[in-house]
PDB file as gemmi writes it, atoms N, CA and C in Angstrom:
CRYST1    1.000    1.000    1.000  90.00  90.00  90.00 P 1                      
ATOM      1  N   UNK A   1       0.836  -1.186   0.000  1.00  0.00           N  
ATOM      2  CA  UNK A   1       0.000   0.000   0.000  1.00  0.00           C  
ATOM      3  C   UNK A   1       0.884   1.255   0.000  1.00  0.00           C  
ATOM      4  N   UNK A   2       0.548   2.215  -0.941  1.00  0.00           N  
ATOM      5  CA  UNK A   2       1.345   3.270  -0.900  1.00  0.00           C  
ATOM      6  C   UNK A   2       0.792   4.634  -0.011  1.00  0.00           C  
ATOM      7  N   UNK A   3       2.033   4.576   0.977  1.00  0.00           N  
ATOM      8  CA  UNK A   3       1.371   5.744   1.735  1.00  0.00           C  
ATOM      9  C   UNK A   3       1.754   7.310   1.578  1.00  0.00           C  
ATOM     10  N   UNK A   4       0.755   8.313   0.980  1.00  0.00           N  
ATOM     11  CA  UNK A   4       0.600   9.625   0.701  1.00  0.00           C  
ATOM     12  C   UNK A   4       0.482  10.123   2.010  1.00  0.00           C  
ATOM     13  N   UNK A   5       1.215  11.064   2.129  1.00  0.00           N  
ATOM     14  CA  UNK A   5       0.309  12.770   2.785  1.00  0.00           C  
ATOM     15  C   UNK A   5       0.449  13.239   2.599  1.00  0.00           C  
ATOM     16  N   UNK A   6      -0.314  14.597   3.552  1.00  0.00           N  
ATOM     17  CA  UNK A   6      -0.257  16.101   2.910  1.00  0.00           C  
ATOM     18  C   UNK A   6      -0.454  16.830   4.168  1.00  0.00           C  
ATOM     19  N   UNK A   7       0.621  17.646   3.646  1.00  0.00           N  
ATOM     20  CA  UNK A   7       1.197  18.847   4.692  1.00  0.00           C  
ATOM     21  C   UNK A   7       1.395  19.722   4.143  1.00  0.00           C  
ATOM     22  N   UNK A   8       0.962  21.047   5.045  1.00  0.00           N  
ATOM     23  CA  UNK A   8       1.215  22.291   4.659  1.00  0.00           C  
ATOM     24  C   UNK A   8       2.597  22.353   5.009  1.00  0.00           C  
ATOM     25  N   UNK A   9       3.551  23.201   3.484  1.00  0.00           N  
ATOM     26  CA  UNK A   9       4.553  23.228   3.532  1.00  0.00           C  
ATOM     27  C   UNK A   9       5.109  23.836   5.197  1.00  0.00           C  
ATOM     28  N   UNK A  10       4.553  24.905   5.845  1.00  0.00           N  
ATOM     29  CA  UNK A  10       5.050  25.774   6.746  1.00  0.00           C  
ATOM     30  C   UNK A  10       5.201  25.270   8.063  1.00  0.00           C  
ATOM     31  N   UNK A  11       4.606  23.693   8.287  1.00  0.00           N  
ATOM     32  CA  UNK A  11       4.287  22.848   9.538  1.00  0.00           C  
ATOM     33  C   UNK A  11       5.551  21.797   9.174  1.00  0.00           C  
ATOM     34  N   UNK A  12       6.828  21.893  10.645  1.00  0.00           N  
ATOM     35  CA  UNK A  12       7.970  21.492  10.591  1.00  0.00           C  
ATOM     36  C   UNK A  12       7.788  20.106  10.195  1.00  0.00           C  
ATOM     37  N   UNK A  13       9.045  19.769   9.661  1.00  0.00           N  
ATOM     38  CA  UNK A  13       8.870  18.410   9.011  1.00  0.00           C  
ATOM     39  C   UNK A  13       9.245  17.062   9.881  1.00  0.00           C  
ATOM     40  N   UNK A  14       8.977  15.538   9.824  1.00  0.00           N  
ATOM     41  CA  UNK A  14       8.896  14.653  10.771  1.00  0.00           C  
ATOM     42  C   UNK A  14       9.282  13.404  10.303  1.00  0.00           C  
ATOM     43  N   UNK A  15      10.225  13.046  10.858  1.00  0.00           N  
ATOM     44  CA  UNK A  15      10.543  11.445  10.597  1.00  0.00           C  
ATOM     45  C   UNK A  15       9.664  10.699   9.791  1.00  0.00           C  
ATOM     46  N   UNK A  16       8.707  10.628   9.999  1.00  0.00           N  
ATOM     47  CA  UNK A  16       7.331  10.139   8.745  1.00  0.00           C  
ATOM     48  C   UNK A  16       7.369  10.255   7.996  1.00  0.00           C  
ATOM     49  N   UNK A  17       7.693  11.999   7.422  1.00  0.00           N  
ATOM     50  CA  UNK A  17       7.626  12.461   6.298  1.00  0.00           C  
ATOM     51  C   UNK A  17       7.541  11.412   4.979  1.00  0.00           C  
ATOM     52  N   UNK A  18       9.000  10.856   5.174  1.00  0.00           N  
ATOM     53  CA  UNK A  18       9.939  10.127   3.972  1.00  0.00           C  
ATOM     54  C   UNK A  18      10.316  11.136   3.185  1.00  0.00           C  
ATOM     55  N   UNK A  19       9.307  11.133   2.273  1.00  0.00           N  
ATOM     56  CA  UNK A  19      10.162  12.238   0.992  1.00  0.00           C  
ATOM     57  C   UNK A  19       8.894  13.437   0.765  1.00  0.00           C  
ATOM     58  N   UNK A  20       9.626  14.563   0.891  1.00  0.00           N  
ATOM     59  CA  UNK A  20       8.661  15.657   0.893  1.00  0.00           C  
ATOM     60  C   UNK A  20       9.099  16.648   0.234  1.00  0.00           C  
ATOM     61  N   UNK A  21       8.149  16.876  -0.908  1.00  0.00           N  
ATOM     62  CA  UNK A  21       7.732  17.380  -2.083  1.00  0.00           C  
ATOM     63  C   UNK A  21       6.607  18.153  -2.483  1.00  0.00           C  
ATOM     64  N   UNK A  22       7.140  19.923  -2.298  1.00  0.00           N  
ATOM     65  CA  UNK A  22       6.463  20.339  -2.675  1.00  0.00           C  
ATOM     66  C   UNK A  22       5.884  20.562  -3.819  1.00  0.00           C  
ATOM     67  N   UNK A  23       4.413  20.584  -4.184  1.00  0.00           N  
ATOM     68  CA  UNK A  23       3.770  20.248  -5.101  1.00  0.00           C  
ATOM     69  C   UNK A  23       3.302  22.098  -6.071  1.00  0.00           C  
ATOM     70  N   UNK A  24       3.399  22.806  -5.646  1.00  0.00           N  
ATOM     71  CA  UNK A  24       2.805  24.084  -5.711  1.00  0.00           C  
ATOM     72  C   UNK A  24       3.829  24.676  -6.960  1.00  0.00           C  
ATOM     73  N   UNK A  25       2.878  25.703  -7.692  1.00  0.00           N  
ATOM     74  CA  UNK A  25       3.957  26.698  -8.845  1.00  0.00           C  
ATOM     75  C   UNK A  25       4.549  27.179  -7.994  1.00  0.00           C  
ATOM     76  N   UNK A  26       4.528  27.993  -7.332  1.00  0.00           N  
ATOM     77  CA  UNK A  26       4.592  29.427  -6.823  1.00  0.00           C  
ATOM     78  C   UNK A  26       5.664  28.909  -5.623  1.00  0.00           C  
ATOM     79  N   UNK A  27       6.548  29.132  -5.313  1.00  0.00           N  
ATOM     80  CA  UNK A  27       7.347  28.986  -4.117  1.00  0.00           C  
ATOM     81  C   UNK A  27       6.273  29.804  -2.825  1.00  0.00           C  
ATOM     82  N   UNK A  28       6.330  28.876  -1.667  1.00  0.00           N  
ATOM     83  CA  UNK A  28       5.647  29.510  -0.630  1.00  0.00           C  
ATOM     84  C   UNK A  28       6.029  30.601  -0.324  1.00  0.00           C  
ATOM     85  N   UNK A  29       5.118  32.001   0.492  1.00  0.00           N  
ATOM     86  CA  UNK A  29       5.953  33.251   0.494  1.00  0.00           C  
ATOM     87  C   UNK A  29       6.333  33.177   2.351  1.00  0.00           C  
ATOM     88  N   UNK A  30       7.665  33.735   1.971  1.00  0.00           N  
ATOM     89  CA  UNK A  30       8.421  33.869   3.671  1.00  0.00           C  
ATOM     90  C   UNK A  30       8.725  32.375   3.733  1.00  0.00           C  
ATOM     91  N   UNK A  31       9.358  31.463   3.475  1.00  0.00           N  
ATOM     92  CA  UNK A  31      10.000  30.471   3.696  1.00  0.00           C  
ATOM     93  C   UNK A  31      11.179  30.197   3.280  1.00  0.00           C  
ATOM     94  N   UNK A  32      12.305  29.728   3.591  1.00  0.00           N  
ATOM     95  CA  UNK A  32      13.346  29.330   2.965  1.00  0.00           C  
ATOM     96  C   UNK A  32      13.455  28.188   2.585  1.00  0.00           C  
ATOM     97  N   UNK A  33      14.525  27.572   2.087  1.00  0.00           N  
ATOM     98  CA  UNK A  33      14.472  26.868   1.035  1.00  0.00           C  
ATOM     99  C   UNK A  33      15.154  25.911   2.502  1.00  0.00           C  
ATOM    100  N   UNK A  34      15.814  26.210   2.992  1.00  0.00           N  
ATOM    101  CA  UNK A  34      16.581  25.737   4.355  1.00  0.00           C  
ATOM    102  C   UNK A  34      15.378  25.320   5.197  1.00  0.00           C  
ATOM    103  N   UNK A  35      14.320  26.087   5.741  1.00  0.00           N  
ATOM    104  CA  UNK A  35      13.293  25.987   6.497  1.00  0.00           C  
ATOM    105  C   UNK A  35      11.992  24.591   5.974  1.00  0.00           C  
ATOM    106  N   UNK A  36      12.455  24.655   4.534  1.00  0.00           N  
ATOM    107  CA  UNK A  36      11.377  24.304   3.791  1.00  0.00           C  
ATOM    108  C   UNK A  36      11.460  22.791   3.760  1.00  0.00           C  
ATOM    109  N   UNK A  37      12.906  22.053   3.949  1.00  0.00           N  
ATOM    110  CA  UNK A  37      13.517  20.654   4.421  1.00  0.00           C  
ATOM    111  C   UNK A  37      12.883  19.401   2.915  1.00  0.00           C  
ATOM    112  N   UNK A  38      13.229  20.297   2.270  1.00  0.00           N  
ATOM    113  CA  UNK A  38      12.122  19.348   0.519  1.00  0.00           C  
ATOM    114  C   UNK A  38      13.059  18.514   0.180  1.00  0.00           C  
ATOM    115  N   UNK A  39      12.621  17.150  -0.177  1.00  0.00           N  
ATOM    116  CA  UNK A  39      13.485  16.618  -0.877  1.00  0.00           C  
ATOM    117  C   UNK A  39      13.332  16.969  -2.393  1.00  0.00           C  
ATOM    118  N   UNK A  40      12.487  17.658  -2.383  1.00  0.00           N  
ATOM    119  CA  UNK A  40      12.062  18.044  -4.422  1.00  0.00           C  
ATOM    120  C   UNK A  40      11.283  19.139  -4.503  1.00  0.00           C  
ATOM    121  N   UNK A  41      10.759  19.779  -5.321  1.00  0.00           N  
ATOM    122  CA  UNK A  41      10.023  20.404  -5.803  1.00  0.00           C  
ATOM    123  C   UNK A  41       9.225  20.008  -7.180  1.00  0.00           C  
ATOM    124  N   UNK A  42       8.254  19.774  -6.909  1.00  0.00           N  
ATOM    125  CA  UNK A  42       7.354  19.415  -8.152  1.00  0.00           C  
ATOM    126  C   UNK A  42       6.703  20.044  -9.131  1.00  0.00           C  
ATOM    127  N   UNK A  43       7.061  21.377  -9.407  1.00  0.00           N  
ATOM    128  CA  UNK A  43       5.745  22.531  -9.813  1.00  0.00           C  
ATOM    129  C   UNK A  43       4.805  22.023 -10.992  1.00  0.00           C  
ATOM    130  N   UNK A  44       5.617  21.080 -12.083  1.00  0.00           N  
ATOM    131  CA  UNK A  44       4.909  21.384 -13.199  1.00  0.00           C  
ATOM    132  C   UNK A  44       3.560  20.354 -12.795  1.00  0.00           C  
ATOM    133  N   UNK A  45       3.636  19.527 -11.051  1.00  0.00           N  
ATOM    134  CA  UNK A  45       2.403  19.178 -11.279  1.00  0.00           C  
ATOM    135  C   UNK A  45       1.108  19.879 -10.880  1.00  0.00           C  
ATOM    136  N   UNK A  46       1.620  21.145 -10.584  1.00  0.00           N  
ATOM    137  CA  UNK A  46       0.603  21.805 -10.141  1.00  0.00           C  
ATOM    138  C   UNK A  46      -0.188  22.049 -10.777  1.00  0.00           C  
ATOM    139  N   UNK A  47      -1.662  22.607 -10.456  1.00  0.00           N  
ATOM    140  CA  UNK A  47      -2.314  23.508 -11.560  1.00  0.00           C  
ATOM    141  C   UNK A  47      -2.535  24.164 -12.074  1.00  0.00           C  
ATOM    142  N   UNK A  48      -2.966  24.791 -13.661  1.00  0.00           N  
ATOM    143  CA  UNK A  48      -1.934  26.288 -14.311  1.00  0.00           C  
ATOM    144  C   UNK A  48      -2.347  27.349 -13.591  1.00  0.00           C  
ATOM    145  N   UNK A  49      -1.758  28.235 -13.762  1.00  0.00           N  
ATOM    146  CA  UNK A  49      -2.166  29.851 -12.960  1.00  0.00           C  
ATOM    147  C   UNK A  49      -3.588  29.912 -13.338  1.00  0.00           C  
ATOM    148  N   UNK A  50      -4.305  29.746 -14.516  1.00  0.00           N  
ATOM    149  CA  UNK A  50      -5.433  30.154 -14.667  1.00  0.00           C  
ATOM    150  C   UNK A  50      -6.616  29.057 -14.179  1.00  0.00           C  
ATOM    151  N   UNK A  51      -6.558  28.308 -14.132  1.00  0.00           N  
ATOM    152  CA  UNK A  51      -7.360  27.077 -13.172  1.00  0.00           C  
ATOM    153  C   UNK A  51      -7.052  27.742 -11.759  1.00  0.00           C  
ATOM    154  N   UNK A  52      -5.903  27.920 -11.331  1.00  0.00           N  
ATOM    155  CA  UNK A  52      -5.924  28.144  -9.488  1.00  0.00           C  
ATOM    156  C   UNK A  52      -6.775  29.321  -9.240  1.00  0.00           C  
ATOM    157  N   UNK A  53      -6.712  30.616 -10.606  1.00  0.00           N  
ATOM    158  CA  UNK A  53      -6.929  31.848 -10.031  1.00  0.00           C  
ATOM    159  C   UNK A  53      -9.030  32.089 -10.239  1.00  0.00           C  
ATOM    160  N   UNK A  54      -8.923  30.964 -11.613  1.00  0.00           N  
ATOM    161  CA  UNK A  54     -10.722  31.076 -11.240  1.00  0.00           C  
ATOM    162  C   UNK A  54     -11.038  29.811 -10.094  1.00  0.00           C  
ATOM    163  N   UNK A  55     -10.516  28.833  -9.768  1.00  0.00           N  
ATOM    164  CA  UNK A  55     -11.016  28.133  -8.174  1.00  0.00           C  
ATOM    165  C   UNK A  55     -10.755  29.081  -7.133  1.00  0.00           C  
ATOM    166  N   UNK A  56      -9.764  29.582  -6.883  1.00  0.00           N  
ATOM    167  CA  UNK A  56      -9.989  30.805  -5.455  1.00  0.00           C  
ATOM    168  C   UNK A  56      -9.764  30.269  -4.833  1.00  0.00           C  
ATOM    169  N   UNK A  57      -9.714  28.662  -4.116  1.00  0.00           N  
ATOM    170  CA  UNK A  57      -9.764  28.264  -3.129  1.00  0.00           C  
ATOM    171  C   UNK A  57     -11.505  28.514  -2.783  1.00  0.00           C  
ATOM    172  N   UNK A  58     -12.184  28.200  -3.583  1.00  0.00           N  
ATOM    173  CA  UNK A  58     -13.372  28.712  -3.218  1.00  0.00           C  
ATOM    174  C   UNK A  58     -14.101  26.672  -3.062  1.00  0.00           C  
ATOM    175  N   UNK A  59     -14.899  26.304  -1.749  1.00  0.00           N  
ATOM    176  CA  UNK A  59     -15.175  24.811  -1.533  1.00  0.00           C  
ATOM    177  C   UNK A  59     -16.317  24.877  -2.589  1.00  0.00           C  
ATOM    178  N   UNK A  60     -16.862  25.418  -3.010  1.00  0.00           N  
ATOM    179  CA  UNK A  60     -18.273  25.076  -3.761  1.00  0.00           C  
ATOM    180  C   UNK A  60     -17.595  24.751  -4.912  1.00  0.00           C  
ATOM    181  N   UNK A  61     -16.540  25.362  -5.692  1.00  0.00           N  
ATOM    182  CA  UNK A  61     -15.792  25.331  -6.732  1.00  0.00           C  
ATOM    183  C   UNK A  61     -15.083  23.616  -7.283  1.00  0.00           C  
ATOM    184  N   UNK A  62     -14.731  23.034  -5.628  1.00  0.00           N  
ATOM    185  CA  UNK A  62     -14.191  22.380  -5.736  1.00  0.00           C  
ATOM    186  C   UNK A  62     -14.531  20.842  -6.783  1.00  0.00           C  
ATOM    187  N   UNK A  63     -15.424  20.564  -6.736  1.00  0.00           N  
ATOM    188  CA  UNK A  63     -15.798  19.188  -7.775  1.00  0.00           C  
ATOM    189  C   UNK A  63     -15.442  19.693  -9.323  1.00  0.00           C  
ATOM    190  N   UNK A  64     -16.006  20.600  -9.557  1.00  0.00           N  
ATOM    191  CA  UNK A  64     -15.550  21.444 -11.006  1.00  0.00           C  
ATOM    192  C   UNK A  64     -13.757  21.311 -10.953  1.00  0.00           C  
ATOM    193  N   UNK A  65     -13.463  22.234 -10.137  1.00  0.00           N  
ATOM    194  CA  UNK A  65     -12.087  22.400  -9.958  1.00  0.00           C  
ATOM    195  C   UNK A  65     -11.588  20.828 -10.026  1.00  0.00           C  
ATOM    196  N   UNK A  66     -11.703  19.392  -9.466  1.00  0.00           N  
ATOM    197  CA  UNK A  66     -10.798  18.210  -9.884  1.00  0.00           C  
ATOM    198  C   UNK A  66     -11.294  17.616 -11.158  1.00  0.00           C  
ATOM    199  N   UNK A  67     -12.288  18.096 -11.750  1.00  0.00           N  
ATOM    200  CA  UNK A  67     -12.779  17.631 -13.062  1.00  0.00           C  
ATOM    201  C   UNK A  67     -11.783  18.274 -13.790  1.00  0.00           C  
ATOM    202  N   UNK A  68     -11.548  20.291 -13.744  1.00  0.00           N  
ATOM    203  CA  UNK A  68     -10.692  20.429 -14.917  1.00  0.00           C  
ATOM    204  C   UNK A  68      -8.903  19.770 -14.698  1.00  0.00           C  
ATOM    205  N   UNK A  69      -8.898  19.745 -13.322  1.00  0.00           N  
ATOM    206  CA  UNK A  69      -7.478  19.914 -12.969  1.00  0.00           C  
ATOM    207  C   UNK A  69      -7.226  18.352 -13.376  1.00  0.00           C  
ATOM    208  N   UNK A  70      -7.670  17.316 -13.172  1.00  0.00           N  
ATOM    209  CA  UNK A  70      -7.446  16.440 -13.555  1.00  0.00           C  
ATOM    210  C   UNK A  70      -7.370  16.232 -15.391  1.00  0.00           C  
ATOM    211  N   UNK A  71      -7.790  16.700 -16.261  1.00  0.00           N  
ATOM    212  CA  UNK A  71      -7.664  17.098 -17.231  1.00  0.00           C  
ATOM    213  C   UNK A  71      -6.549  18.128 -18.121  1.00  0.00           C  
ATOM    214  N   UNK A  72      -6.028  18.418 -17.149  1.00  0.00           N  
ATOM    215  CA  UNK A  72      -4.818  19.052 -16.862  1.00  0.00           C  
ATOM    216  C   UNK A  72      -3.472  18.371 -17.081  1.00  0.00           C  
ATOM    217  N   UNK A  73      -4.001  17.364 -15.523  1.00  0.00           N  
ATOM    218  CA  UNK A  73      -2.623  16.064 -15.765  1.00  0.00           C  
ATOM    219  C   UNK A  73      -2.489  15.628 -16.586  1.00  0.00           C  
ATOM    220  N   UNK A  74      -3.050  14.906 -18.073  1.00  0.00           N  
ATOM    221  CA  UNK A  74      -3.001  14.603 -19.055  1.00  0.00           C  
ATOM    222  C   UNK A  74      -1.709  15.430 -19.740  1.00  0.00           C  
ATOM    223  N   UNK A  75      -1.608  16.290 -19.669  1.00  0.00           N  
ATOM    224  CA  UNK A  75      -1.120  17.148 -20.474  1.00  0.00           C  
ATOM    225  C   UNK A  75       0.501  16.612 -20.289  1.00  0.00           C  
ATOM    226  N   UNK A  76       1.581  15.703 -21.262  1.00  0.00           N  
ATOM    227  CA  UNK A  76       2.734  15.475 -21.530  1.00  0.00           C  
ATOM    228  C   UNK A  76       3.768  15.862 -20.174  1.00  0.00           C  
ATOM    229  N   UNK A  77       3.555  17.065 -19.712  1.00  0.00           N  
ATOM    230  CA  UNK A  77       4.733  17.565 -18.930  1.00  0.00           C  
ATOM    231  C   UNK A  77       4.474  17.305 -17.332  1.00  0.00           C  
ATOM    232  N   UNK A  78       3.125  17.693 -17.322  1.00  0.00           N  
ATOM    233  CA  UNK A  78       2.833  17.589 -15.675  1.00  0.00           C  
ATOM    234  C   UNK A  78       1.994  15.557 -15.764  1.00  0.00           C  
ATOM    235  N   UNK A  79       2.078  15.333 -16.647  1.00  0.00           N  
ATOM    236  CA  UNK A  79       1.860  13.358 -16.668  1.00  0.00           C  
ATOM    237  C   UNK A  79       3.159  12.789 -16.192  1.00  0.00           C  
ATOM    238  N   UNK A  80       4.295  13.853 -17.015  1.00  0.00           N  
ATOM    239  CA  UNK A  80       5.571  13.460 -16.663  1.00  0.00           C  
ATOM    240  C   UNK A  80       5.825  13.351 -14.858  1.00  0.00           C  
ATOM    241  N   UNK A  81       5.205  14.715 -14.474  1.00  0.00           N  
ATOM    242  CA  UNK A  81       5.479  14.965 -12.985  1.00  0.00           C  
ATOM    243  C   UNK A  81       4.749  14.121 -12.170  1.00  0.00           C  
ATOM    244  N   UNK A  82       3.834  13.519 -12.577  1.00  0.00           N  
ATOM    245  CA  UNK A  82       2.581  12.734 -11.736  1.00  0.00           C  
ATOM    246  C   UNK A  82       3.795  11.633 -11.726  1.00  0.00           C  
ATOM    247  N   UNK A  83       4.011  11.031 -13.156  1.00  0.00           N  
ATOM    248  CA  UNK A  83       4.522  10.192 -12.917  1.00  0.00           C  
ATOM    249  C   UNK A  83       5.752   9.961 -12.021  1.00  0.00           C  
ATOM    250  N   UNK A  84       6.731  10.524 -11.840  1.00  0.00           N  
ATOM    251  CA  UNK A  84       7.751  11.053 -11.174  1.00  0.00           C  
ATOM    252  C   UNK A  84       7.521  11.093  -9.355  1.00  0.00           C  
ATOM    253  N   UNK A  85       6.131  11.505  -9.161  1.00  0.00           N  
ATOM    254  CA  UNK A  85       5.308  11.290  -7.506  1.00  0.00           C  
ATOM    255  C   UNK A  85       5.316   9.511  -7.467  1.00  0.00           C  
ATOM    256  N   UNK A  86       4.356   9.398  -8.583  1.00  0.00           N  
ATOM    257  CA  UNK A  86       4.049   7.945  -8.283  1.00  0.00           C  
ATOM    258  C   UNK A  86       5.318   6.923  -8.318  1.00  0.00           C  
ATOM    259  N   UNK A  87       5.977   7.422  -8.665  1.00  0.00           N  
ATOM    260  CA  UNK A  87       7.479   6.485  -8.520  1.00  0.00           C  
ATOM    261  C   UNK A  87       8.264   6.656  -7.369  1.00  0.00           C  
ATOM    262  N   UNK A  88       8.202   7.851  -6.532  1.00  0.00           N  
ATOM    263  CA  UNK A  88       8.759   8.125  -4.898  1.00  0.00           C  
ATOM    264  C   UNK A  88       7.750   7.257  -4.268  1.00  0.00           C  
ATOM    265  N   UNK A  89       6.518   7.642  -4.569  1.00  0.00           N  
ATOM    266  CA  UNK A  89       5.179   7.054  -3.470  1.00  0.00           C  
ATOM    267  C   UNK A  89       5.597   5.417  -3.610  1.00  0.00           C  
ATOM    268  N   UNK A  90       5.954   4.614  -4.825  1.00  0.00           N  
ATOM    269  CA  UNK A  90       6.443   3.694  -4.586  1.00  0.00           C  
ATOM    270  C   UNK A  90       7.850   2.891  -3.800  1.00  0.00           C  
ATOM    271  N   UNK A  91       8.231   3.881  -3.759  1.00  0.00           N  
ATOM    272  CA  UNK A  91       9.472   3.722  -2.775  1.00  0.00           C  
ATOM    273  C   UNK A  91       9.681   3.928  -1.163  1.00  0.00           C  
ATOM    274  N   UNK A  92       8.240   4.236  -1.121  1.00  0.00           N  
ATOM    275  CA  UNK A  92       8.932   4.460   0.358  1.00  0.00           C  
ATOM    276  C   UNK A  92       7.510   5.389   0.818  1.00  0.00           C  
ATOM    277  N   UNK A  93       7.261   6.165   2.044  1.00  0.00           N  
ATOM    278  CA  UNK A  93       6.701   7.375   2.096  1.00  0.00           C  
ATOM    279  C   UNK A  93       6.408   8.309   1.566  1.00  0.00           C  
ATOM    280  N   UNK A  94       5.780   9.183   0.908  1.00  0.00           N  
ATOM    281  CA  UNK A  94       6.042  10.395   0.516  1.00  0.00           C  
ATOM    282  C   UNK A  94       4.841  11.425   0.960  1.00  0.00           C  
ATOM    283  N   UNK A  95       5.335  12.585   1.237  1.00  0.00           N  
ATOM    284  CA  UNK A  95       4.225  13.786   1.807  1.00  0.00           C  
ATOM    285  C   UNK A  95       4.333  14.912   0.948  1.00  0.00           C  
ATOM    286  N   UNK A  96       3.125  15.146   0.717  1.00  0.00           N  
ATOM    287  CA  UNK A  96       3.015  16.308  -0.752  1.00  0.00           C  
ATOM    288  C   UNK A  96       2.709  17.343   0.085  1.00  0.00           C  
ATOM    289  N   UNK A  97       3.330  18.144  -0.112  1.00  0.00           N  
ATOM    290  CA  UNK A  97       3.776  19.752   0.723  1.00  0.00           C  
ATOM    291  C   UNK A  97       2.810  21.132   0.094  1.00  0.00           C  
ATOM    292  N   UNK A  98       2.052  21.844   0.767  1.00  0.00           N  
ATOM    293  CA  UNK A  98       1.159  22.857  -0.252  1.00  0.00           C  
ATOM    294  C   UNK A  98       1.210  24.615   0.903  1.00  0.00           C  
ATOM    295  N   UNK A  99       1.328  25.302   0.179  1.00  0.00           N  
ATOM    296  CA  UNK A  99       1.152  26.156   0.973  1.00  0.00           C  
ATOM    297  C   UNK A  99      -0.397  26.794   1.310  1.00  0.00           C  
ATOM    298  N   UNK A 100      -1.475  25.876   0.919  1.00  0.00           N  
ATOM    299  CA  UNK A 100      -2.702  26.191   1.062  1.00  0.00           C  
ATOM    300  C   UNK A 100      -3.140  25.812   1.920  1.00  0.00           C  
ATOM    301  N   UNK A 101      -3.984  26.592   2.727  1.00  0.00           N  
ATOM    302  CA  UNK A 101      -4.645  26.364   4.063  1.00  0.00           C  
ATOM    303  C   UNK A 101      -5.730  25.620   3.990  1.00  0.00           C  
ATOM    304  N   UNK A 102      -6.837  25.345   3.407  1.00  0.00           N  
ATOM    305  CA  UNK A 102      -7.579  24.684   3.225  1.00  0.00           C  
ATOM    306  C   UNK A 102      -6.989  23.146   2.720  1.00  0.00           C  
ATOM    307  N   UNK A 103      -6.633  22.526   3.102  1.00  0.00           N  
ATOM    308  CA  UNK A 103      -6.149  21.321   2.697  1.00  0.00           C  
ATOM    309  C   UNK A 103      -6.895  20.261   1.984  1.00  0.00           C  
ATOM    310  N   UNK A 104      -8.212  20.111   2.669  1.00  0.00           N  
ATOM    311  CA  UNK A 104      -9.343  19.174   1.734  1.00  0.00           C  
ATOM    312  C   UNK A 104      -9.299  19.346   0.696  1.00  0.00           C  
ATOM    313  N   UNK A 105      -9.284  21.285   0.418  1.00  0.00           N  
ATOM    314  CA  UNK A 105      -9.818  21.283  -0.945  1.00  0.00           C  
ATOM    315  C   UNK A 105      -8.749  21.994  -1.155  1.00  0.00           C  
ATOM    316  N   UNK A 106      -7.877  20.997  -1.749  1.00  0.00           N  
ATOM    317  CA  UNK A 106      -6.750  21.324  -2.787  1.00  0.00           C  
ATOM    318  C   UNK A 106      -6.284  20.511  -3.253  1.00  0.00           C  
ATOM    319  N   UNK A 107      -5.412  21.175  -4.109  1.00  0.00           N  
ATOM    320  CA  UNK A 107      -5.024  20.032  -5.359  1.00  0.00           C  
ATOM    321  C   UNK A 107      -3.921  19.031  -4.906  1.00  0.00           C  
ATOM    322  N   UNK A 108      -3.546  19.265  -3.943  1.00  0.00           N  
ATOM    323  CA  UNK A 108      -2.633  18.257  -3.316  1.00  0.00           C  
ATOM    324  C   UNK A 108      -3.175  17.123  -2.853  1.00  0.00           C  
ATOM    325  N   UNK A 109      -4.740  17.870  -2.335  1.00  0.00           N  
ATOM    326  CA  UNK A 109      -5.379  16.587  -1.598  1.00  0.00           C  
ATOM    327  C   UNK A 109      -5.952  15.779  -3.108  1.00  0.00           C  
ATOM    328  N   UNK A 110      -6.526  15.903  -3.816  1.00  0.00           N  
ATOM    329  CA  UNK A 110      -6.408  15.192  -4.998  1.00  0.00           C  
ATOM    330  C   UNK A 110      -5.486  14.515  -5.619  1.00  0.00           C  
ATOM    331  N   UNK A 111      -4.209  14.750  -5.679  1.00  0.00           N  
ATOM    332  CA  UNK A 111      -2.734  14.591  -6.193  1.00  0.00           C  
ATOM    333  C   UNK A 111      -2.663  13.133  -5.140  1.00  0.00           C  
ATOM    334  N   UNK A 112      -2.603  13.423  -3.522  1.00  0.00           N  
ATOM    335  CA  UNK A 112      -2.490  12.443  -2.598  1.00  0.00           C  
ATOM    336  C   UNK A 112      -3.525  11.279  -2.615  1.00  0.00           C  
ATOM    337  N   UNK A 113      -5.105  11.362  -2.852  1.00  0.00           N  
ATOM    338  CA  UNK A 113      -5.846  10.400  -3.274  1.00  0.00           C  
ATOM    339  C   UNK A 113      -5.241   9.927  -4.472  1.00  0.00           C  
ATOM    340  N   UNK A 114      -5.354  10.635  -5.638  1.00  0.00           N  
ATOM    341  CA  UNK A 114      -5.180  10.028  -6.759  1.00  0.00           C  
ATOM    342  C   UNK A 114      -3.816   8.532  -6.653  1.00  0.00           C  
ATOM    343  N   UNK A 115      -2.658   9.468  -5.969  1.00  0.00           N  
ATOM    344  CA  UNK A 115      -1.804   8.448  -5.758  1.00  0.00           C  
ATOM    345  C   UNK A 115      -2.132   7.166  -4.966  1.00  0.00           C  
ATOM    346  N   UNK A 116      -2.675   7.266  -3.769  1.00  0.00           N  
ATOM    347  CA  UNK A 116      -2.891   6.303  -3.079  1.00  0.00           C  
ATOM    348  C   UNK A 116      -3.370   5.293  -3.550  1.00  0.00           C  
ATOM    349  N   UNK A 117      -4.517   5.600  -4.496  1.00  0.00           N  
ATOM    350  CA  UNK A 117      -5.260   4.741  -5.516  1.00  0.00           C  
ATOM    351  C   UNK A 117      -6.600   4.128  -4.892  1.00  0.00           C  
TER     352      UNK A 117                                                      
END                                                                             
């Protein structure tokens, strides 16, 4: 069984972890890269600027929002990056890192189901 989580990048990191990978475009703001303890950075699996900026983080949004975003992953470069998760998640632990506060509803938490399977 492959075990996912998800953590907000800004909550210190833990023996559990395994491998932690932030998932987000945007580098978190006010963090260092030192503070931030990543074994990777993932961006291209994120979702494009224009999908994040009409979801808002808004929960009503959200079922729409994994219909397009998943439609998204398809796309050659960020299939590449999925794939690239699902090959750590097979190795061992891995915790997908987001700087979004709402955690349910984000694309990480999708990213982390999707993997789990």
């Amino acid at each position: 069984m492959t075990t996912v989580r998800l953590r907000r990048v800004y909550e210190p990191a833990s023996v559990e972890d395994g491998t932690r990978v932030l998932v987000d475009r945007v580098w978190p703001r006010g963090l260092t890269k030192d503070a931030a303890r990543l074994s990777r950075w993932e961006k291209d699996v994120a979702p494009s600027t224009e999908l994040r900026k009409w979801f808002g983080h808004e929960a009503g949004k959200y079922p729409e929002f994994k219909r397009r975003y998943a439609g998204e992953l398809e796309d050659p470069v960020r299939a590449a990056a999925l794939d690239r998760l699902r090959d750590l998640a097979a190795k061992g632990p891995l915790t997908l890192l987001t700087a979004t506060k709402d955690l349910p509803h984000s694309h990480a938490a999708f990213l982390a189901g999707h993997l789990s399977g």
